[in-house]
C-alpha positions in Angstrom: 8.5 21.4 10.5 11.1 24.9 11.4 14.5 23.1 11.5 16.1 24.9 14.0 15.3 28.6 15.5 17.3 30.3 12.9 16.3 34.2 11.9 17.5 36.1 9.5 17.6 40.0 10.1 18.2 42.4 7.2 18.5 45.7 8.2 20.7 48.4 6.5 21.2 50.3 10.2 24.4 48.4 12.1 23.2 50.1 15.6 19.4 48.3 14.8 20.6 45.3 13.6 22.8 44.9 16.9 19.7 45.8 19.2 17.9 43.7 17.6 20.0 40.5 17.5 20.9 40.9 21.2 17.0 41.2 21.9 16.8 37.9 19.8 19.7 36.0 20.9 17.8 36.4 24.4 15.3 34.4 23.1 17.7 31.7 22.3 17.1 32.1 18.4 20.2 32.3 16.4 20.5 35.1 14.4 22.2 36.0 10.8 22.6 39.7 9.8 22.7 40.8 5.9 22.9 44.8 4.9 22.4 44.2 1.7 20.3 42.7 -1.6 23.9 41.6 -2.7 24.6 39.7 1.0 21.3 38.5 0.8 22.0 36.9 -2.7 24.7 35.3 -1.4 23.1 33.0 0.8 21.4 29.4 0.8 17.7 30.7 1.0 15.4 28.1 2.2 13.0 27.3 5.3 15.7 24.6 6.5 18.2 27.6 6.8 15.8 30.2 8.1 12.4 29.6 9.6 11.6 33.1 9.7 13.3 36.6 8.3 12.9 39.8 9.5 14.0 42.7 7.1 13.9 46.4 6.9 12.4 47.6 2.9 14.8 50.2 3.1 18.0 49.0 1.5 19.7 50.7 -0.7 20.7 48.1 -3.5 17.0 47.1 -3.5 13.5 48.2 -4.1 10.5 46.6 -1.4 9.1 44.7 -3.6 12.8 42.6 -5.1 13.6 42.2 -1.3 10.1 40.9 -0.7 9.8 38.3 -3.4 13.7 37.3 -2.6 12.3 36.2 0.6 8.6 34.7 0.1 9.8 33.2 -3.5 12.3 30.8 -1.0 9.1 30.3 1.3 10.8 31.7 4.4 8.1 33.4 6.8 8.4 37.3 6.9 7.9 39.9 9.2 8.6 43.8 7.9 10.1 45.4 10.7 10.0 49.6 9.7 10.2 53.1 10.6 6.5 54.2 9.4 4.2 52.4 8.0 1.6 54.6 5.0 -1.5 52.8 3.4 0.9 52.4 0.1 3.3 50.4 2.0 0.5 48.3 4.7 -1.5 47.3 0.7 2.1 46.1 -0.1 2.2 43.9 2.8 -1.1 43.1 3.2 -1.3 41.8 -0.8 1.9 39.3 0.0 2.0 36.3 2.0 3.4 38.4 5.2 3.2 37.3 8.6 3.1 40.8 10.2 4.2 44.3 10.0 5.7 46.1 13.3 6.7 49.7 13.5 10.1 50.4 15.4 9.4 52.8 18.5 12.1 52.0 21.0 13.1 48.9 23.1 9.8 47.6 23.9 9.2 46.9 19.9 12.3 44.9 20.1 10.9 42.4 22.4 7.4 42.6 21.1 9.2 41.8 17.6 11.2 38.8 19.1 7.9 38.1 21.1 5.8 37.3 17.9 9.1 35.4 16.6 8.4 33.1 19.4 4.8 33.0 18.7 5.4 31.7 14.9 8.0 29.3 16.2 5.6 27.3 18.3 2.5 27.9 16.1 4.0 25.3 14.0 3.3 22.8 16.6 -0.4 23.4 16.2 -2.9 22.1 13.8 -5.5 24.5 12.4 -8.5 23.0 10.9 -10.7 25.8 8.8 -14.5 25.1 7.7 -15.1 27.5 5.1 -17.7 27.0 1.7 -16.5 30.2 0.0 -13.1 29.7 -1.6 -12.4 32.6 -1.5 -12.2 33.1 2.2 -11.2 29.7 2.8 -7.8 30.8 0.6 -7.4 34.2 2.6 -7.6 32.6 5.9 -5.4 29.5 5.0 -2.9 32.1 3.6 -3.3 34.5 6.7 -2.9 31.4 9.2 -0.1 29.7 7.2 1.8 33.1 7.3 1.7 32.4 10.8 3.6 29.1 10.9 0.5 27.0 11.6 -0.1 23.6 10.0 -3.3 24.0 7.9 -6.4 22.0 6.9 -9.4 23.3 4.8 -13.2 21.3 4.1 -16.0 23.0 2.8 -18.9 21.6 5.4 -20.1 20.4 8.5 -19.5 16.9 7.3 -15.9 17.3 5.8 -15.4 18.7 9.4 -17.0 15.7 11.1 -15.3 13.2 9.0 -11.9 14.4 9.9 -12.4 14.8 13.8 -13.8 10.6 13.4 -10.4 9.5 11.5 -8.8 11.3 14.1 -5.7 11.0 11.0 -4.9 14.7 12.4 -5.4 16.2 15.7 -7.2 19.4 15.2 -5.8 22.6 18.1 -8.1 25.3 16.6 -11.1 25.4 14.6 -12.2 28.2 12.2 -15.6 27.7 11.6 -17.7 29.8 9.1 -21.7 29.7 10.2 -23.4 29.4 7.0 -22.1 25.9 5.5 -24.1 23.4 3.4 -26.4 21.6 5.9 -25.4 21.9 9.0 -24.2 25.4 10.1 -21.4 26.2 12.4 -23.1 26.3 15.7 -24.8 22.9 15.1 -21.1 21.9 14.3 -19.4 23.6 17.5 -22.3 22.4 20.1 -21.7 18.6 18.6 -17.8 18.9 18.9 -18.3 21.0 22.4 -19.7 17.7 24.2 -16.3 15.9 23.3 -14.1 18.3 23.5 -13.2 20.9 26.2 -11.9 24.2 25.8 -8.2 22.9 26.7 -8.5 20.4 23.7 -9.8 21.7 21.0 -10.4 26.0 20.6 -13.2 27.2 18.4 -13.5 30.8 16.4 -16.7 31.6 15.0 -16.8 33.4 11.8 -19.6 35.2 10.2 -20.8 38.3 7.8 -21.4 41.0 9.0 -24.8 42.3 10.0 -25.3 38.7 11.7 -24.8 40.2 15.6 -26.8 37.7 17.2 -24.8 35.0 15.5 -21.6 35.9 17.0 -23.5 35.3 20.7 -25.0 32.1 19.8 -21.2 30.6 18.7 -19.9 32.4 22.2 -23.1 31.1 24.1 -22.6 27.2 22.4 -18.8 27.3 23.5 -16.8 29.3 21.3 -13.7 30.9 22.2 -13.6 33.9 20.4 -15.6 35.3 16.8 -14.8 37.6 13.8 -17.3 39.2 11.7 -16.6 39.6 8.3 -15.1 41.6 6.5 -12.2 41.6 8.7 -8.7 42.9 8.1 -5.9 40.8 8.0 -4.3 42.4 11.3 -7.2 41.6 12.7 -7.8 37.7 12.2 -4.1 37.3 12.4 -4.3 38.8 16.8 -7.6 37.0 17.2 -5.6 33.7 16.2 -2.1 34.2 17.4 -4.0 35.6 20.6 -5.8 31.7 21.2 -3.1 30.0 20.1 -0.7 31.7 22.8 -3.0 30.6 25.5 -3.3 26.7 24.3 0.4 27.1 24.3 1.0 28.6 27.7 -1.6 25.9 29.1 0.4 22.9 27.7 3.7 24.0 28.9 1.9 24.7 32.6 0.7 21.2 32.3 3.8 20.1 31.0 6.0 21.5 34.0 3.5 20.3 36.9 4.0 16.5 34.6 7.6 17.2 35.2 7.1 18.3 38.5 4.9 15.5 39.5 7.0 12.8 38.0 10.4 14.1 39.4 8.6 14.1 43.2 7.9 10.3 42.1 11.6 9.9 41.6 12.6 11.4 44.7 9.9 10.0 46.8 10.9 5.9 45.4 14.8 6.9 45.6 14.4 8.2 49.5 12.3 5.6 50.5 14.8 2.5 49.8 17.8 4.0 51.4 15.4 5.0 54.5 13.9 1.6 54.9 18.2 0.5 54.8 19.1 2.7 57.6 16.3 2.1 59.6 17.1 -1.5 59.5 21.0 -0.9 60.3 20.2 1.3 62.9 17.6 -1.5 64.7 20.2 -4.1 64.4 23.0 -1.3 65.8 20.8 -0.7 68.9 20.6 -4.5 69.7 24.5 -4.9 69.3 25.2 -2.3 72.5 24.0 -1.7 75.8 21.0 0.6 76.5 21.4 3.7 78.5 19.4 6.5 79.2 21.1 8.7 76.9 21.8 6.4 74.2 17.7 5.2 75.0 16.8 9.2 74.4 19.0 9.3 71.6 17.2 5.9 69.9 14.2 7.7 70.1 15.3 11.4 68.7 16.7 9.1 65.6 13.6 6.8 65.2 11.3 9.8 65.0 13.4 11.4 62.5 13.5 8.6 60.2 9.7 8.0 60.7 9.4 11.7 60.3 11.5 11.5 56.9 9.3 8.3 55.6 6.5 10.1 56.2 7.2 13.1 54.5 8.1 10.5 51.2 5.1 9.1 51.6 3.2 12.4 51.4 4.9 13.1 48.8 4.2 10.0 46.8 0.1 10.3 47.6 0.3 14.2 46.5 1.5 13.1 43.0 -0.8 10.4 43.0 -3.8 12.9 44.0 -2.5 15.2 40.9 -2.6 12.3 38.5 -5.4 11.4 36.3 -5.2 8.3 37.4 -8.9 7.2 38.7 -9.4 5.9 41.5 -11.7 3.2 43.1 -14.3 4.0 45.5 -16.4 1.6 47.4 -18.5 1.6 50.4 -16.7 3.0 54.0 -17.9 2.6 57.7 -16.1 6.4 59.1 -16.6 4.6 62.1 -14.5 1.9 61.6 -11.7 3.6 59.5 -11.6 6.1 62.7 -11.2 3.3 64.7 -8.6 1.8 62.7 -6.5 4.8 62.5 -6.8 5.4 66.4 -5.1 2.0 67.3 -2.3 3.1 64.4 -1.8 6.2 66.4 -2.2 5.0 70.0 1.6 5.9 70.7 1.3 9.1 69.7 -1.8 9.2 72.5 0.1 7.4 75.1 2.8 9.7 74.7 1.0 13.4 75.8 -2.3 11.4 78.1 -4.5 12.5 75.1 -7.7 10.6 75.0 -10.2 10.8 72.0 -13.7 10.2 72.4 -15.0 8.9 69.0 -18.5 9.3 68.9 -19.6 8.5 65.0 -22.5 6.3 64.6 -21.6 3.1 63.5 -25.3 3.0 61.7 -25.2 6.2 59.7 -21.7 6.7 59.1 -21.2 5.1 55.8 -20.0 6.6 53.3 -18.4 6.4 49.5 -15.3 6.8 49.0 -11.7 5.3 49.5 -10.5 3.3 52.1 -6.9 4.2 51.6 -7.9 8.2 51.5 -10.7 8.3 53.7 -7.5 6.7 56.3 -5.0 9.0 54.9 -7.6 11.7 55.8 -8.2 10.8 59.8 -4.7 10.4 60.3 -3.7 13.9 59.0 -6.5 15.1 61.0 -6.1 13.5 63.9 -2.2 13.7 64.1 -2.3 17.3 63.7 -4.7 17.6 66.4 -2.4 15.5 68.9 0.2 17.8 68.1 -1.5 21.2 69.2 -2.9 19.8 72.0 -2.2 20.3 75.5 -1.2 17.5 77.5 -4.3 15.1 79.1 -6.7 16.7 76.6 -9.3 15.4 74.5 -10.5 15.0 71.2 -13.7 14.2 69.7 -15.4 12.9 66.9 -18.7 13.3 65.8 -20.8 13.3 62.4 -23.8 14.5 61.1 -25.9 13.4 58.7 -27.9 16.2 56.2 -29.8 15.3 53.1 -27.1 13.0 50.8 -24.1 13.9 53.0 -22.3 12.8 56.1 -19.9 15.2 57.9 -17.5 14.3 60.0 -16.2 16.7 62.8 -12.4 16.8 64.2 -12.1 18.7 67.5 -9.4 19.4 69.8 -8.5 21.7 72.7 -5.6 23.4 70.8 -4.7 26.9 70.7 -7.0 27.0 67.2 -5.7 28.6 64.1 -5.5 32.7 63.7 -8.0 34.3 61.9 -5.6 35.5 59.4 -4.4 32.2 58.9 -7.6 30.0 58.3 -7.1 31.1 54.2 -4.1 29.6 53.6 -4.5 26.4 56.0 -4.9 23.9 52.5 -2.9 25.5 50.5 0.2 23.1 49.3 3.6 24.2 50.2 2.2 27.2 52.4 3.3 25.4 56.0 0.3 27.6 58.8 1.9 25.2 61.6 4.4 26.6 64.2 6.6 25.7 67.2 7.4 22.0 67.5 6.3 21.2 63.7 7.9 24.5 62.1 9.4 22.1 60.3 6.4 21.2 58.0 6.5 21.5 54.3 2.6 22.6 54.5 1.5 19.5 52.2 -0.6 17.7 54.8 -4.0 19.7 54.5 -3.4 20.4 50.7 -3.5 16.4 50.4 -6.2 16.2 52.8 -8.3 18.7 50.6 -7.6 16.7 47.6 -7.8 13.5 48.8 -11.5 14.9 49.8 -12.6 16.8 47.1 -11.9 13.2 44.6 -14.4 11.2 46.1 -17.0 14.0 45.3 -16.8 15.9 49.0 -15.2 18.9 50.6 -13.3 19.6 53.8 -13.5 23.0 55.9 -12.3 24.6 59.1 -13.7 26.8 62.2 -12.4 27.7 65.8 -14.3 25.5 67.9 -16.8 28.1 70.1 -14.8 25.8 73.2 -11.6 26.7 72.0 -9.6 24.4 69.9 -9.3 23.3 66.5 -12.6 22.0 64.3 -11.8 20.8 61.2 -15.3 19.1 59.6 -15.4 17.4 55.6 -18.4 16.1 54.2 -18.4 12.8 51.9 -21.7 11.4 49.9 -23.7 8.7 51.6 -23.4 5.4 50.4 -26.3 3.8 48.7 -24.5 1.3 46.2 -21.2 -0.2 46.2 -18.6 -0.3 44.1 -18.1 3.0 41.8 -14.9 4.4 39.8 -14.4 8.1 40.5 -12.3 10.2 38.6 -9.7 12.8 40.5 -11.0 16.8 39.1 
C-alpha cells in the first residue's frame, strides 16, 4: 500500500523540473527534485519514501540504464519522462518493469504526466485477478499490470478462477481472462460470473490469439468490457487497463459523493426538524399568552405557514434520501381510492381556503393497486397540492383512473394555467424548480420525489396539458393480484 503521494522527479533541466513540480503539486502530490546520479545516491530509496519516480535518462553523471536499475532495483514505480523517444530507447523501456513512457511536447504533457500519476496512485486500491494457462503471458501481464500500481492475482483455469470468487478471501475489480483455459474457456467463465456480478462490480477483458475475430465478439456479446488480441504491445494492454480501471474509479467516487450527499441531507433534515417542532410549540403557547387581533391573527397565520412550509421542505428532504437509498421497501396491496380519499380530508384546508372542490371519481372496485401506502400518499398529496396551488379560485379538480391490461392509471386534473411547452422536460427533474409566482420559492424536489417514489413500486408517472385547459398529470402503478411483496428501489 503507497505510503503517502510522494514523487520523485529527476530531471537535469531546472526550468522542466519547476514546470513540472508546479503541475504536480496541483495534484496535491508532494514532490522531491534530484539533478543528479550523485543526488539520487544520496537518498533513502524505497516505496515508503516514494510511490512513484519520474526521471529524465539524460543526466549527465549517468548512463539510462545505471539510473534505471537505481530506481526499479529499490522497487519504486517509474515513468520515463523524455525529449524523443527511438525504437533503441522504447526496447529499453519496454524490457524493464516500467510503468510508461511519455514524450515532453508542451504544457498539456505536463498534466497528462501528472494525470497518469494520479491513475497509478489509485490503481493501488484495485484488485486485478488474471486467468492465464501460459506462463509466459501470465508473467508479462502480471508484470505489465503490477507496473501500474495494481494489486495482482494469477490462476491458471476456470476453476482456480471460480474458487477464488467462492472464498470471496479477495475482492476481485477487474478480470483478465484468457479464452482458451483447461476445461472451461473464458466465455463459459465470464457468462457464469456475468449473472452475479454487474458491470459496476466486477470489469471483465477478454484476451485471445490472434486470428480468433469472432472470439473477441462472443466475450463483448457475454458481457465483457473491453478485449485484446494477442500479440499485443505493452502500450497497448497497459491503455486498455488503465482506461477500465479509470472508469470503476470515477463511478465509485460519483457513488461516493451522492453517499455523502445523501447522508449529509439526513443530517440536515433530523437537525431542522427538532428545533422546528420547538418553535412551533413556543410560538402556540406564545399566541395563547396575548390577545388576538386582526393583525397579530394575520401575522399567526403568515408564521404558521412558514413553519409548516419549512417542515415540509425537511420532510421532502428526508423521503428524497430515503427514495435514493438501497434500502427496499415494502409493498402491499393499495385501494387509490381510499388513499385519495385519505389525503383529501388531510388537505381539506388548503380546499377551504381558495372554494376548490375536487371531484374524485376512482372506482373503488378496480382501483387497487401494489405498491406503498406511505408513497402512493406521498404521491396524491404532491399532486394534488400542486394542483390547489395553480388553480383559480372556486375551481375544480378531478380524479379518474383507467384500467389497461396489468396497469391502473390514475389521472390528476386541474383548471390551472398548465405548464409551457418548453417546460414539460424539465418538470421531474430534482433541484430544477418549473413553478412560478406564489411558489417561486420551490426547491424543484417535489415532482423529482414523485417520479421516484413511482418508478420504485414498478410504475411511471407522466404529464400533458389537459385539451380543457389545466394541468394533467397521470402515473400508472401494477394491478394488484397478491399481497404482500418486497420491491427493491432501481
Amino acid at each position: 500500500m503507497f505510503s503517502d503521494r510522494s514523487i520523485l522527479v529527476i530531471e537535469n533541466s531546472v526550468s522542466q523540473a519547476n514546470a513540472l513540480k508546479s503541475v504536480l503539486e496541483d495534484f496535491r502530490f508532494r514532490v522531491t527534485h534530484v539533478s543528479s546520479y550523485v543526488e539520487l545516491d544520496e537518498l533513502q530509496l524505497s516505496p515508503d519514501d516514494y510511490f512513484l519516480a519520474i526521471t529524465n535518462l539524460s543526466i549527465e553523471d549517468a548512463n539510462s540504464l545505471k539510473l534505471l536499475d537505481k530506481l526499479l532495483d529499490a522497487h519504486i514505480i517509474t515513468i520515463v519522462f523524455t525529449a524523443t523517444v527511438s525504437d533503441t530507447l522504447r526496447d529499453l523501456v519496454c524490457t524493464r518493469p516500467i510503468a510508461d513512457y511519455i514524450v515532453k511536447s508542451g504544457t498539456q504533457t505536463l498534466e497528462r504526466l501528472a494525470n497518469t500519476c494520479e491513475q497509478i496512485w489509485h490503481n493501488e486500491q484495485l484488485n486485478v485477478l488474471i486467468v492465464e494457462d501460459s506462463p509466459a503471458a501470465a508473467e508479462l501481464m502480471a508484470h505489465l499490470t503490477q507496473n501500474q500500481g495494481f494489486n495482482v492475482i494469477t490462476v491458471e483455469s476456470a476453476e482456480d478462477a471460480y474458487a477464488l470468487f467462492e472464498s470471496k478471501e479477495e475482492s476481485i475489480d477487474i478480470l483478465v481472462l484468457d479464452q482458451h483455459l483447461p476445461g472451461t474457456c473464458g466465455v463459459e467463465l465470464l457468462s457464469s460470473l456475468r449473472e452475479r456480478y454487474s458491470h459496476s462490480e466486477l470489469a471483465i477483458i477478454g484476451v485471445s490469439a490472434h486470428g480468433e475475430e469472432l472470439t473477441a465478439v462472443k466475450f463483448l456479446k457475454s458481457g465483457a468490457d473491453d478485449f485484446i488480441q494477442k500479440p499485443f504491445s505493452p502500450e497497448e494492454f497497459i491503455c486498455r487497463i488503465n482506461r477500465i480501471a479509470s472508469e470503476i474509479i470515477r463511478s465509485r467516487q460519483i457513488e461516493q459523493q451522492m453517499d455523502n450527499t445523501r447522508f449529509m441531507l439526513r443530517i440536515m433534515g433530523h437537525d431542522i426538524r427538532t428545533p422546528l417542532n420547538a418553535f412551533n410549540l413556543g410560538f402556540n403557547r406564545l399566541c395563547k399568552l396575548h390577545e388576538t387581533t386582526k393583525n397579530t391573527q394575520r401575522l399567526e397565520t403568515i408564521i404558521k405557514n412558514s413553519i409548516n412550509q419549512m417542515k415540509g421542505l425537511v420532510e421532502t428532504c428526508l423521503l428524497f434520501c430515503r427514495l435514493n437509498s438501497s434500502t427496499e421497501i415494502p409493498t402491499e396491496t393499495i385501494s387509490l381510492y381510499d388513499s385519495s380519499t385519505f389525503v383529501c380530508e388531510l388537505i381539506v384546508e388548503m380546499l377551504t381556503e381558495k372554494d376548490i372542490e375536487i371531484s374524485n371519481q376512482i372506482d373503488a372496485d378496480t382501483s387497487t393497486v401494489l405498491g406503498n401506502t406511505f408513497l402512493v400518499n406521498q404521491v396524491f398529496q404532491n399532486l394534488l397540492s400542486n394542483a390547489i396551488k395553480f388553480s383559480p379560485p372556486n375551481s375544480k379538480i378531478t380524479i379518474t383512473t383507467s384500467l389497461d391490461e396489468n396497469l391502473v392509471t390514475t389521472y390528476v386534473t386541474d383548471n390551472g394555467p398548465g405548464v409551457d411547452e418548453h417546460k414539460q422536460a424539465k418538470l421531474f427533474e430534482a433541484f430544477s424548480s418549473n413553478t412560478q409566482g406564489e411558489t417561486s420559492h420551490s426547491f424543484g424536489l417535489g415532482l423529482a420525489i414523485v417520479k421516484q417514489a413511482i418508478q420504485s413500486m414498478g410504475g411511471s408517472i407522466a404529464y400533458k396539458n389537459s385539451p380543457e385547459g389545466g394541468a394533467c398529470f397521470y402515473f400508472s402503478l401494477p394491478l394488484a393480484y397478491q399481497n404482500s411483496v418486497t420491491k427493491a428501489i432501481a
